[in-house]
GUFI-576679 format. One line per 10 residues: number of its first residue (from 1); their letters; for each residue x, y, z of C-alpha. Coordinates in steps of 0.5 Angstrom, whole numbers, plus 2048, in hexadecimal, padded with zeros to 3 digits. Each point is the difference from the previous one (the first is absolute). Layout:
% residues N
NUM) A) X Y Z ~ ... .
END
This chain:
% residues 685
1) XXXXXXXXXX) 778 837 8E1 ~ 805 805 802 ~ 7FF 807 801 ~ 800 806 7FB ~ 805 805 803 ~ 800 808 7FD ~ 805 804 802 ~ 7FF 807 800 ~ 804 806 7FF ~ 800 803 808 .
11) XXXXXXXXXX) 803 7F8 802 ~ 805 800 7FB ~ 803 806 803 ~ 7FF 7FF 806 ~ 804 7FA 800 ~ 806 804 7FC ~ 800 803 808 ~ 803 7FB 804 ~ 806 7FD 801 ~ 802 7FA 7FC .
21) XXXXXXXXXX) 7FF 7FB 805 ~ 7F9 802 801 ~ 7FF 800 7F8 ~ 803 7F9 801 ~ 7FB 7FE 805 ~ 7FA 804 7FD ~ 802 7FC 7F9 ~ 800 7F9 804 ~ 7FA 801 803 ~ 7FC 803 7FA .
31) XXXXXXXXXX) 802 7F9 7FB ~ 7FE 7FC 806 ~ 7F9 803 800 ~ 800 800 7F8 ~ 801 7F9 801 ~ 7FB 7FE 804 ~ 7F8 7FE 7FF ~ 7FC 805 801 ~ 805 805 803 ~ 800 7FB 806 .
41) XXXXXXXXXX) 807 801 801 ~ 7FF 807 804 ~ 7FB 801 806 ~ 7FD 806 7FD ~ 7FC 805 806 ~ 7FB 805 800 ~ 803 807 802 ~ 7FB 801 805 ~ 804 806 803 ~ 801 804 7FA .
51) XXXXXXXXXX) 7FB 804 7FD ~ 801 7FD 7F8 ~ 7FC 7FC 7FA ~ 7FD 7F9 803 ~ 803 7FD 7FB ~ 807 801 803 ~ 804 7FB 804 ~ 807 800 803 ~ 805 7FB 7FE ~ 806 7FC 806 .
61) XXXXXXXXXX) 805 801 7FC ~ 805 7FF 807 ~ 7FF 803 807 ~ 802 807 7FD ~ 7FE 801 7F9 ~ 7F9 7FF 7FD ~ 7FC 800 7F9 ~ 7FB 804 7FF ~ 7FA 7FD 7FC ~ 7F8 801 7FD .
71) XXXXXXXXXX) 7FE 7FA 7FF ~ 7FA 7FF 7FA ~ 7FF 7F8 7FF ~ 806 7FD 7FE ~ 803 806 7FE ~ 805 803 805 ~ 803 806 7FF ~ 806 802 803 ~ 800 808 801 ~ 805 801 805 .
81) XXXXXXXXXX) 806 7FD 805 ~ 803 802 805 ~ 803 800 807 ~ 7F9 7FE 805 ~ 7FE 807 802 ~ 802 803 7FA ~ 7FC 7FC 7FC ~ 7F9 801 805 ~ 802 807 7FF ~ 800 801 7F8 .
91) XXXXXXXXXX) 7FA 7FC 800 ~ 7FB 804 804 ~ 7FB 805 7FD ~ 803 7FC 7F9 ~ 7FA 7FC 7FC ~ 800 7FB 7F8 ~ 7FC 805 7FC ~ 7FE 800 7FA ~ 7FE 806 7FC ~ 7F9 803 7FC .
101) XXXXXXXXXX) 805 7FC 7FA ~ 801 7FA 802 ~ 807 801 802 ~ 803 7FD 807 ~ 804 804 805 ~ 801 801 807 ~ 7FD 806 803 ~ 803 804 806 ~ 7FB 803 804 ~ 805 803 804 .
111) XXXXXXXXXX) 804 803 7FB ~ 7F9 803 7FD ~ 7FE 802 807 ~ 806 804 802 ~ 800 803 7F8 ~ 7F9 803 802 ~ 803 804 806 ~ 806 802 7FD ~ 7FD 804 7FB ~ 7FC 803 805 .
121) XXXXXXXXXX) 806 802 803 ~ 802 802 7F9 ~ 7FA 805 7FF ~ 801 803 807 ~ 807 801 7FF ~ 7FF 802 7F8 ~ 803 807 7FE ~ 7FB 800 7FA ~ 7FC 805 7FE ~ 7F9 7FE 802 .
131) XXXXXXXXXX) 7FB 7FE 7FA ~ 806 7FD 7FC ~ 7FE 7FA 7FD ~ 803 7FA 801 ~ 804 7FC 7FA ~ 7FA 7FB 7FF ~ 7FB 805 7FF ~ 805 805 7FC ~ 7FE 7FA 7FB ~ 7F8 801 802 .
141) XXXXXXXXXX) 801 7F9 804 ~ 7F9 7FF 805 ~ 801 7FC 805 ~ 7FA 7FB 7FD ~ 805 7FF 7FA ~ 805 7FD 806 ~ 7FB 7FD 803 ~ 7FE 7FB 7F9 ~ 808 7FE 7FF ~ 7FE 7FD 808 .
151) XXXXXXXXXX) 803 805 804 ~ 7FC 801 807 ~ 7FD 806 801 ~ 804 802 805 ~ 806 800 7FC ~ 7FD 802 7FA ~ 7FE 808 802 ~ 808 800 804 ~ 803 7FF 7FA ~ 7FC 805 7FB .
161) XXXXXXXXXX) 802 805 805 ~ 808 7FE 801 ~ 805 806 7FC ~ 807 7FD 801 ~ 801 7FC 7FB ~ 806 7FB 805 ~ 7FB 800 806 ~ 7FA 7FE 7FA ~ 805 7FA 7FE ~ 801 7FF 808 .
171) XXXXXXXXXX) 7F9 800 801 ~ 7FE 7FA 7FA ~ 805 7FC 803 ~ 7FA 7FC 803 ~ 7FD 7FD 7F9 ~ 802 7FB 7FC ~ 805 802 7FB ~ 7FB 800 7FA ~ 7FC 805 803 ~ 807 805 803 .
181) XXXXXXXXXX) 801 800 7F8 ~ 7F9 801 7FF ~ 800 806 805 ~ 807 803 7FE ~ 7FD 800 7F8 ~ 7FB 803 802 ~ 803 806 805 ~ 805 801 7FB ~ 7FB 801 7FA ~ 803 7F9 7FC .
191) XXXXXXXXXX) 7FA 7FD 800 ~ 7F7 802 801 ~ 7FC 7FC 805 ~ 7FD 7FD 7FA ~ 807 7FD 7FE ~ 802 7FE 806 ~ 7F9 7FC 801 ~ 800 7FD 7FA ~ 807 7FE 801 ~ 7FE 7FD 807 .
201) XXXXXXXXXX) 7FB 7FD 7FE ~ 803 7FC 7FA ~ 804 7FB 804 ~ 7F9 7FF 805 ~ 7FE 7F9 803 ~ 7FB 7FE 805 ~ 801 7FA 802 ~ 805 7FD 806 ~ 804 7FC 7FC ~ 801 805 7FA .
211) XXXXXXXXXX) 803 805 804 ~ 806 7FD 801 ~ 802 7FF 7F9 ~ 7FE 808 7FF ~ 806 804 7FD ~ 800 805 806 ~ 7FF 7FA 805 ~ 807 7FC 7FC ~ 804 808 803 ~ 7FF 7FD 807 .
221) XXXXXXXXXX) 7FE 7F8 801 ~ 805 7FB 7FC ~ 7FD 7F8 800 ~ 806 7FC 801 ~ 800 7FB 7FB ~ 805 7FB 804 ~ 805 7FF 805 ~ 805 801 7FB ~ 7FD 807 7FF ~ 801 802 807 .
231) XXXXXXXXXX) 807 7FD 801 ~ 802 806 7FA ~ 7FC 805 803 ~ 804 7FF 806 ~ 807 7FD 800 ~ 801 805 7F9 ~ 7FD 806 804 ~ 7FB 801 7FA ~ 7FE 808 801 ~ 7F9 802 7FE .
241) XXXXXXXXXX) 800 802 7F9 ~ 801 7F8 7FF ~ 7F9 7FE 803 ~ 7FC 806 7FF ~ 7FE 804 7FA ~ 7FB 806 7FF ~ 7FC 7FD 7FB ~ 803 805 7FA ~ 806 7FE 801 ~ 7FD 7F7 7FF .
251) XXXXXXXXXX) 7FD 803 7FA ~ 806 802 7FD ~ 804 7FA 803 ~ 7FB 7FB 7FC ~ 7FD 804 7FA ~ 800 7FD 7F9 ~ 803 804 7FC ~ 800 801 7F8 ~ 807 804 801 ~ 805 804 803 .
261) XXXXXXXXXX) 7FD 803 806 ~ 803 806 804 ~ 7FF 802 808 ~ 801 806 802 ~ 800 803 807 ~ 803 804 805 ~ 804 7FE 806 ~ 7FE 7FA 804 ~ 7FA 7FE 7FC ~ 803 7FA 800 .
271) XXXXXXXXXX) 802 7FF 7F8 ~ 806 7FC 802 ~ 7FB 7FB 804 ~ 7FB 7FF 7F9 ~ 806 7FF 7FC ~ 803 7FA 805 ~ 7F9 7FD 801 ~ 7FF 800 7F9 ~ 807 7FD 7FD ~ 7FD 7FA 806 .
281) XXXXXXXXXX) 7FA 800 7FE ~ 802 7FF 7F8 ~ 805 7FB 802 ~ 7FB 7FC 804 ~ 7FA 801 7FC ~ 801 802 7F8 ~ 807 7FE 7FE ~ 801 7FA 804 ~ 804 7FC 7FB ~ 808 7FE 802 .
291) XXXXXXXXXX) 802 803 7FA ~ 7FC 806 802 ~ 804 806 803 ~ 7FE 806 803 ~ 804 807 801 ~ 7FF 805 806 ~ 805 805 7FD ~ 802 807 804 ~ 805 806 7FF ~ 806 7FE 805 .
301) XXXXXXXXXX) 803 7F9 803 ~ 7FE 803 807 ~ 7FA 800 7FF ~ 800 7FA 7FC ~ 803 7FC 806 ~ 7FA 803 804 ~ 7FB 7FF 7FD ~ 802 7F8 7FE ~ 800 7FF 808 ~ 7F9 801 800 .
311) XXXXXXXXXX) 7FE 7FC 7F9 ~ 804 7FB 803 ~ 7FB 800 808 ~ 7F9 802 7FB ~ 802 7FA 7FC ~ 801 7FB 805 ~ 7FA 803 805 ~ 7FB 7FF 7F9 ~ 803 7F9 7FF ~ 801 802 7F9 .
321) XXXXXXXXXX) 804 7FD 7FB ~ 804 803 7FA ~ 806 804 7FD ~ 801 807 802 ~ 805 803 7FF ~ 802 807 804 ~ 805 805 7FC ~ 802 808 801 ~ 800 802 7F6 ~ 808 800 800 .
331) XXXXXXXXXX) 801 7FB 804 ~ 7FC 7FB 7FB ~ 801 804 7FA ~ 808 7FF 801 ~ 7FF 7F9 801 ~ 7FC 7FF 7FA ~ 806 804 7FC ~ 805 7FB 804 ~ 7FC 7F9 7FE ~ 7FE 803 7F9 .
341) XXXXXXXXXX) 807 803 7FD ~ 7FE 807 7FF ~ 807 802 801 ~ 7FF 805 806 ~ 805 7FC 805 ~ 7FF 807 805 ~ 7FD 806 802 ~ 804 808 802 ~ 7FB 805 7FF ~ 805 804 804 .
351) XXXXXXXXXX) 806 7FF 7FA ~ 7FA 802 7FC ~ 7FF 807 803 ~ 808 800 800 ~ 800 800 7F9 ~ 7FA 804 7FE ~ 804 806 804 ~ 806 7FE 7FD ~ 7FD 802 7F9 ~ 7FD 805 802 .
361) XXXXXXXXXX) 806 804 802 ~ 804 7FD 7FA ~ 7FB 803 7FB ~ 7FD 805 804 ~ 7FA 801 7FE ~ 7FC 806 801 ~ 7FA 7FE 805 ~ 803 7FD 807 ~ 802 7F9 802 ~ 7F9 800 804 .
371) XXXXXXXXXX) 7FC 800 7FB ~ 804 7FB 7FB ~ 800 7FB 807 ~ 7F8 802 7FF ~ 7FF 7FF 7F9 ~ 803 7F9 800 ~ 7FD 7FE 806 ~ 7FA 802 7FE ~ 800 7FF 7F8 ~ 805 7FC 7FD .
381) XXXXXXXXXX) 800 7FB 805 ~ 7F8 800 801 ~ 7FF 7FF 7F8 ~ 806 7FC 800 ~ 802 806 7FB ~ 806 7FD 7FB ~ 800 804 7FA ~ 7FF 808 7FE ~ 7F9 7FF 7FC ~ 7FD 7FD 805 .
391) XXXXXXXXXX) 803 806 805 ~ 7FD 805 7FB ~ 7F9 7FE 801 ~ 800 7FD 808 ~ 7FB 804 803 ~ 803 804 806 ~ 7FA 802 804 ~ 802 801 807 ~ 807 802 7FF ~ 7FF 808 800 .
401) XXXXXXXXXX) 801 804 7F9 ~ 7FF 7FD 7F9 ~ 806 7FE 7FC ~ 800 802 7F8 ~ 803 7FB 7FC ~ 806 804 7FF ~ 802 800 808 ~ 7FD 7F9 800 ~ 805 7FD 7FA ~ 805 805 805 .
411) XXXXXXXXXX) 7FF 7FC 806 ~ 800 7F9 7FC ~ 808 801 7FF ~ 800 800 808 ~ 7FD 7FA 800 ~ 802 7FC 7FA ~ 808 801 803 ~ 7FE 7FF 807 ~ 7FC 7F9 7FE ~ 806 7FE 7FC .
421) XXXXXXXXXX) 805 800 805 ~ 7FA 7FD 804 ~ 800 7FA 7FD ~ 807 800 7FF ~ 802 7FF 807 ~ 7FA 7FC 801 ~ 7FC 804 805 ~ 7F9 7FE 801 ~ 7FB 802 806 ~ 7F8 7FD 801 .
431) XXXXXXXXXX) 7FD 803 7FA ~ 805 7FD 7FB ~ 7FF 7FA 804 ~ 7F8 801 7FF ~ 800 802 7F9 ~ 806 7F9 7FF ~ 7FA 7FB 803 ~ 7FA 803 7FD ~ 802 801 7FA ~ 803 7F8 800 .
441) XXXXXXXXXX) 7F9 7FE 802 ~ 7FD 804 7FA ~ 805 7FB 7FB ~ 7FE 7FA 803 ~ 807 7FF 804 ~ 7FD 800 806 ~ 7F9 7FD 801 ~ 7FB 802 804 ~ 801 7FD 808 ~ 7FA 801 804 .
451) XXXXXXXXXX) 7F9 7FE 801 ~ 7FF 807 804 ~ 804 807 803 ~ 7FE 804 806 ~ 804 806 7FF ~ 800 804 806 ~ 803 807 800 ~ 7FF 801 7F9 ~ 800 808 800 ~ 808 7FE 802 .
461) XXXXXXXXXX) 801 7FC 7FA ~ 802 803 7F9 ~ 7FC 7FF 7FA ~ 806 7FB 7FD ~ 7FF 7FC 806 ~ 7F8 7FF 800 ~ 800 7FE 7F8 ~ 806 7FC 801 ~ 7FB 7FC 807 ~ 7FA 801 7FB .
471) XXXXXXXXXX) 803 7FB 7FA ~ 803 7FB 805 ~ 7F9 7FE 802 ~ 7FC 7FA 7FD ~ 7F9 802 801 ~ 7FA 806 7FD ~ 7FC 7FE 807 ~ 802 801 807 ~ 806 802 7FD ~ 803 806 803 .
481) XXXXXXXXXX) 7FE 804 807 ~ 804 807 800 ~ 800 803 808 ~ 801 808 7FF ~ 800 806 803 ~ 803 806 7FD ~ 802 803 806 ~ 804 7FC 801 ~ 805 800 7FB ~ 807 802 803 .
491) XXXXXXXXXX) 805 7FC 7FA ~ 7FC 803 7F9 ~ 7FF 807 7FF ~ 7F9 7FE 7FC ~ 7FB 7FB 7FF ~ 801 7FA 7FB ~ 7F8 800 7FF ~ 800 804 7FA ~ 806 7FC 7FD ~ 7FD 7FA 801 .
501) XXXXXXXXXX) 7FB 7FD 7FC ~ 7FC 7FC 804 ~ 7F9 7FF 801 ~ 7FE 801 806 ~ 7F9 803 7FF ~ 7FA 7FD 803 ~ 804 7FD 806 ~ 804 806 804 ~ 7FD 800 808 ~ 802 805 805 .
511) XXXXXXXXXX) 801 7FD 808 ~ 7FF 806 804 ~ 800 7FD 808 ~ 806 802 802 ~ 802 7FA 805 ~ 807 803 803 ~ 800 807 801 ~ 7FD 804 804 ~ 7FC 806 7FE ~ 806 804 803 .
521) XXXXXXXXXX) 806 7FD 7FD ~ 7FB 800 7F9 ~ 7FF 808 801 ~ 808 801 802 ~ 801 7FC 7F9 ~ 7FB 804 7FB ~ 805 806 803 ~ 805 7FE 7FD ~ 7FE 803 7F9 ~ 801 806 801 .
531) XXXXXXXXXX) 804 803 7F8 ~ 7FC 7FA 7FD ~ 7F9 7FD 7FE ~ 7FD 7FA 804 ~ 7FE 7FB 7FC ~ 7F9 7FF 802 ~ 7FC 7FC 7FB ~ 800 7FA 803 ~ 800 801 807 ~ 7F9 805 7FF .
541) XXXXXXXXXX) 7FD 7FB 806 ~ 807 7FF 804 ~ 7FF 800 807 ~ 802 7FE 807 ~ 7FD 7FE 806 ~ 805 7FF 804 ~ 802 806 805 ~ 806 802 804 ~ 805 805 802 ~ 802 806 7FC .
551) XXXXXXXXXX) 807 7FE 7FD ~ 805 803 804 ~ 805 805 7FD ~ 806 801 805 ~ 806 805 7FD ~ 808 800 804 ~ 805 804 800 ~ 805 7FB 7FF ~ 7FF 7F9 7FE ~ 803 7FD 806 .
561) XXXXXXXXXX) 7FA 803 803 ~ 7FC 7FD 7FB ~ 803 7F9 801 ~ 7FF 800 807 ~ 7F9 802 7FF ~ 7FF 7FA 7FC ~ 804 7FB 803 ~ 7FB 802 807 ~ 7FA 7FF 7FC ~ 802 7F9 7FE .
571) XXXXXXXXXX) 802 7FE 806 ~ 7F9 803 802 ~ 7FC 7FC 7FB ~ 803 7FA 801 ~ 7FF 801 807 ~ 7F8 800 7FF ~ 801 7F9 7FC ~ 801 803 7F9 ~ 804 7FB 7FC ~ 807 801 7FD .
581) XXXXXXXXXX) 7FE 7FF 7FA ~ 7FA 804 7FF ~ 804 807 801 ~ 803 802 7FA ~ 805 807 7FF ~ 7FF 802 7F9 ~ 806 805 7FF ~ 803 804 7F9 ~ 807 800 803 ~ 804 7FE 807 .
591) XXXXXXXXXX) 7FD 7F7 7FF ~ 808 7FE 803 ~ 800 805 806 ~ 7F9 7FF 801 ~ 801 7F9 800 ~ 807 800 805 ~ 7FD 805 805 ~ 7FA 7FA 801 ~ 805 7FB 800 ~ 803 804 805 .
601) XXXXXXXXXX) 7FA 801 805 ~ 7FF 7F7 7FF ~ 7FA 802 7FC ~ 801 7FA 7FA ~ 7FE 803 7F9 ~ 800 7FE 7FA ~ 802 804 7F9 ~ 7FB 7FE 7FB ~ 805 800 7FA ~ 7FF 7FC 7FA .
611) XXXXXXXXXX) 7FB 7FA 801 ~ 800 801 808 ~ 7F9 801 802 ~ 7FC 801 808 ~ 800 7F9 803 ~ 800 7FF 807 ~ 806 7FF 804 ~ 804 805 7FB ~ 7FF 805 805 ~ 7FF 808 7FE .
621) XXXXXXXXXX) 7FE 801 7F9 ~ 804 806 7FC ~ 7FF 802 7FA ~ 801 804 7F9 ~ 7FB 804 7FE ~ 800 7FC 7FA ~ 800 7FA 803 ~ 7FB 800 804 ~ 7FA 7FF 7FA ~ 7FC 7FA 802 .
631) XXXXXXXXXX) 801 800 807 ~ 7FC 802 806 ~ 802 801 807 ~ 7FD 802 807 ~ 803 806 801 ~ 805 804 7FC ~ 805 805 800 ~ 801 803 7FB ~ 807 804 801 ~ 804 806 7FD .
641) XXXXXXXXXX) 7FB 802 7FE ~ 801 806 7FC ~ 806 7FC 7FC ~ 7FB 7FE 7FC ~ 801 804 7F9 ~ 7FC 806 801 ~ 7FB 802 7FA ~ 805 808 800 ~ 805 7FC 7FC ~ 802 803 7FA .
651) XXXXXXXXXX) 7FF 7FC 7F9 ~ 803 802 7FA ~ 7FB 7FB 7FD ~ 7F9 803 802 ~ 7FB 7FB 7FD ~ 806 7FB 803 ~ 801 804 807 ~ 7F7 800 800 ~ 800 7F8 800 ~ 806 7FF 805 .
661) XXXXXXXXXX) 7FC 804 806 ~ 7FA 7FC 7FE ~ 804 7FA 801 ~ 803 803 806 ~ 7FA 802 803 ~ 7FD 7F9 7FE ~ 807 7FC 804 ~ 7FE 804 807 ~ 7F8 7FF 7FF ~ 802 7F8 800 .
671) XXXXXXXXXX) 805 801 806 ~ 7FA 803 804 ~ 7FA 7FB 7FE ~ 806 7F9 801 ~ 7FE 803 808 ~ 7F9 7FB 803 ~ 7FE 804 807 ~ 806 805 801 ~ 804 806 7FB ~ 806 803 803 .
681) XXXXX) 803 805 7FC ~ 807 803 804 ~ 805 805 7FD ~ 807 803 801 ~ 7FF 809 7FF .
END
């Protein structure tokens, strides 16, 4: 019988660490065990030296590198590989535990011991008032109530004592995820103790074998199904997010739902990921006839492209089988216009905007260019606004000052000529291409194309758009998922969730864990709404428990100063083993000579123009800011900071003026939040 493999999450990670002739021995290696009887394929070893759990053993995988694993039974867990002292030095002071729950984890006795004596050291050196009570007990947390969730006693009465909120995430760093989450929505009030033990105690098991299929073990331990499995994970270089879910997200990846679904959260809450493993999920276990089809749909071809790449390793690494297609909306909207006849042969939004200035200077119309340019984007094409009756009795709101029915029929006049000649000259942009699709679904001239459409960044999509996706779908279950986040939104001015009837009540579900961001970077960004609102709703649980360093903000007197102290920064990262193509320079302005002044410096870039995304061996990523969407890096830069139009900018259009600042104030929250572990903001003064 062959031995039952489980890979955790610390083993893949450090597998990523080494050279690829290691990995390529490691993987040999690994197969050779998978394949042999009762895992006599290795000579398995006690750590006899290394204080550790009894169940672990250390694995030859040639006279340099080691294996790392616990034992129980048949099952043979693989936490970790590495060169041979590396790997008896990771594995001291660790142990396979399983929580008060039933959920399995490896528990670092070092870390936990040397937490214990930086809080001594944190109190010593507190400048705190004495008698300040700390977050926990600020919530009339005790330590008892620690204690019931399965925290030791010891740790149980520091936490409760602990004020700083970073040094409180660093501290919970030494529990299994569940209960850092548990413990973070209880310091910030989200959640009583009552609530986080009942959620805890949901999911509990008690015996051994169950604990491995608990929904918090799967955040950490993946049983591999086969050899084929493993070739994917390995010679596809599968991240993490494709083998490990938290138990919300494969809730929502394998729901049965009686209609459209809608997934809020805020950045690096792993939307994207739900909306990938779903289309998989859909493809090989509920639409999984040839005829059946399946749509993964985004905003642009770039983030299309990307996210195709890594359907296409999921799909693989499932051993799934079925038809899912990948395509940014105008992208799949123009190719139905195109096969279907509907006579946009081309798109010119700019010729478009030519002519509306064009009339507004040959009528010379009261009110300015900028609220005409407002009024048709944001009225006549949002309604798709042809004839006067229906101008005379739209509803305005949002757009500033009522307008009496005489201005009203004033104002038409503008329109009616300027549409005129619009169609003359057969001008067309995205929202006549919307309308043109959708309402050839509505005649019957198109018929319904998928089983199921995943829209991901919806809050970026026009309500011309969404109704359009919504006829070409077959089915009234597990039909739609929408994935949002209203703060998002750097391409519309307003939401389409007030001009769409869709009915997403009962089945709205909010993912709070931010997996990517640091509590730091998150901070940074929340700052950016300064002459806006936040939208705040659906993250009232949002949080990070991940800590770094402050973002950096670096002002210059030239930009040859600040170029220079980029070009150094890289050079250093790179230095410390970053990988090109996980650093990213978001900039508003200069994106050529940024890209010649790397070039200069042998630094290989790439500029993320059209569909281009990150991929290894493109070197340095550069990037707009409105490009940047979707993506994520290890470090960036945003540069030029202070190019980014500022909220002092004057608008003719007040209701106008107050949605762009929204938007932009959106566009550099979402450049700041595209950073994992390192912000630097740098400026010319």
């Amino acid at each position: 019988m062959q031995p039952s493999i489980i890979i955790a999450d610390s083993y893949l990670e450090s597998f990523r660490r080494l050279d690829k002739k290691s990995q390529r021995i490691v993987h040999k290696s690994l197969k050779q065990f998978k394949q042999q009887s009762k895992g006599s394929g290795f000579s398995l070893h006690r750590l006899e030296r290394v204080k550790c759990d009894r169940s672990f053993r250390s694995a030859r995988v040639n006279a340099d590198l080691r294996f790392i694993i616990a034992q129980k039974g048949d099952k043979y867990f693989f936490l970790y590989v590495d060169h041979h002292d590396e790997a008896y030095r990771w594995a001291e002071g660790k142990y396979l535990d399983t929580s008060p729950f039933g959920a399995l984890y490896v528990y670092d006795e070092k870390v936990a011991n040397q937490k214990l004596e930086d809080s001594k050291m944190q109190s010593a050196m507190s400048l705190y008032g004495q008698g300040q009570k700390g977050l926990l007990e600020q919530k009339d947390i005790e330590a008892k109530d620690l204690e019931k969730l399965g925290i030791p006693e010891v740790h149980a009465n520091k936490l409760i004592t602990i004020q700083d909120e970073d040094f409180f995430i660093n501290y919970i760093e030494i529990f299994p995820e569940e209960l850092q989450e548990a413990l973070m929505d209880l310091a910030t009030g989200n959640k009583t103790i009552t609530q986080v033990f009942a959620e805890l105690q949901s999911n509990s098991v008690t015996e051994d074998e169950a604990s491995l299929h608990h929904p918090d073990s799967k955040r950490r331990f993946h049983i591999l199904d086969d050899l084929d499995e493993l070739d994917y994970m390995v010679l596809e270089d599968m991240e993490k997010w494709t083998v490990f879910l938290h138990p919300k997200q494969e809730e929502l990846v394998q729901g049965n739902f009686r209609g459209p679904v809608l997934v809020e959260g805020g950045p690096g809450t792993g939307k994207t990921v739900v909306g990938m493993h779903r289309t998989v999920y859909l493809a090989s276990k509920v639409y999984t006839s040839p005829e059946n089809r399946i749509l993964f749909c985004t905003y642009s071809r770039k983030l299309a492209s990307y996210v195709e790449e890594k359907i296409q390793k999921l799909f693989k690494q499932k051993k799934a089988k079925g038809n899912i297609e990948v395509k940014g909306v105008d992208q799949l909207l123009f190719g139905l216009a195109q096969k279907y006849d509907l006579g946009i042969k081309w798109l010119n939004r700019k010729a478009i905007m030519e002519l509306l200035k064009e009339t507004w200077l040959q009528l010379a119309p009261e009110e300015s260019l900028e609220f005409y340019e407002a009024e048709y984007l944001e009225i006549i094409q949002k309604y798709h606004i042809r004839q006067e009756r229906d101008y005379l009795r739209v509803n305005r709101k949002g757009r500033g000052s009522p307008l009496n029915p005489a201005v009203r029929k004033r104002i038409w006049k503008f329109f009616k000529y300027f549409l005129e000649q619009k169609e003359r000259r057969k001008l067309y942009d995205f929202e006549d291409l919307a309308f043109a699709v959708g309402d050839a679904l509505q005649k019957g001239l198109i018929p319904p194309l998928y089983d199921s459409i995943v829209i991901d960044e919806a809050q970026d999509l026009t309500a011309l758009q969404i109704r359009a996706l919504t006829k070409l779908v077959k089915n009234r279950e597990n039909n739609l998922m929408f994935l949002s986040d209203q703060n998002q939104r750097i391409f519309r001015l307003t939401s389409w969730r007030n001009e769409v009837n869709v009915d997403i009540v009962g089945r709205t579900f909010y993912l709070d864990l931010n997996y990517r961001t640091t509590k730091q970077i998150r901070e940074y960004a929340d700052n950016q709404f300064i002459n806006s609102e936040m939208e705040v709703e659906h993250i009232r649980n949002y949080k990070s428990l991940l800590s770094g360093p402050e973002p950096l903000v670096r002002e210059f007197k030239s930009r040859g100063e600040q170029y220079k102290f980029i070009v150094t920064r890289i050079k250093g990262l790179l230095k410390e083993g970053l990988k090109p193509h996980e650093i990213c320079i978001i900039s508003p302005s200069d994106i050529n000579e940024i890209k010649t002044i790397l070039e200069y410096e042998n630094i290989s870039c790439t500029f993320l123009k059209r569909d281009i995304y990150p991929r290894e061996g493109n070197g340095i990523n550069i990037c707009t800011l409105e490009g940047c969407k979707g993506l994520e890096f290890r470090t960036v830069f945003i540069t030029n900071y202070t190019d980014i139009h500022r909220s002092d900018l004057t608008f003719t259009d007040r209701a106008y003026g107050i949605a762009k600042i929204k938007q932009l104030e959106c566009l550099r929250y979402v450049a700041a939040t595209r950073a994992r572990e390192e912000l630097i903001i740098t400026f010319v003064s």
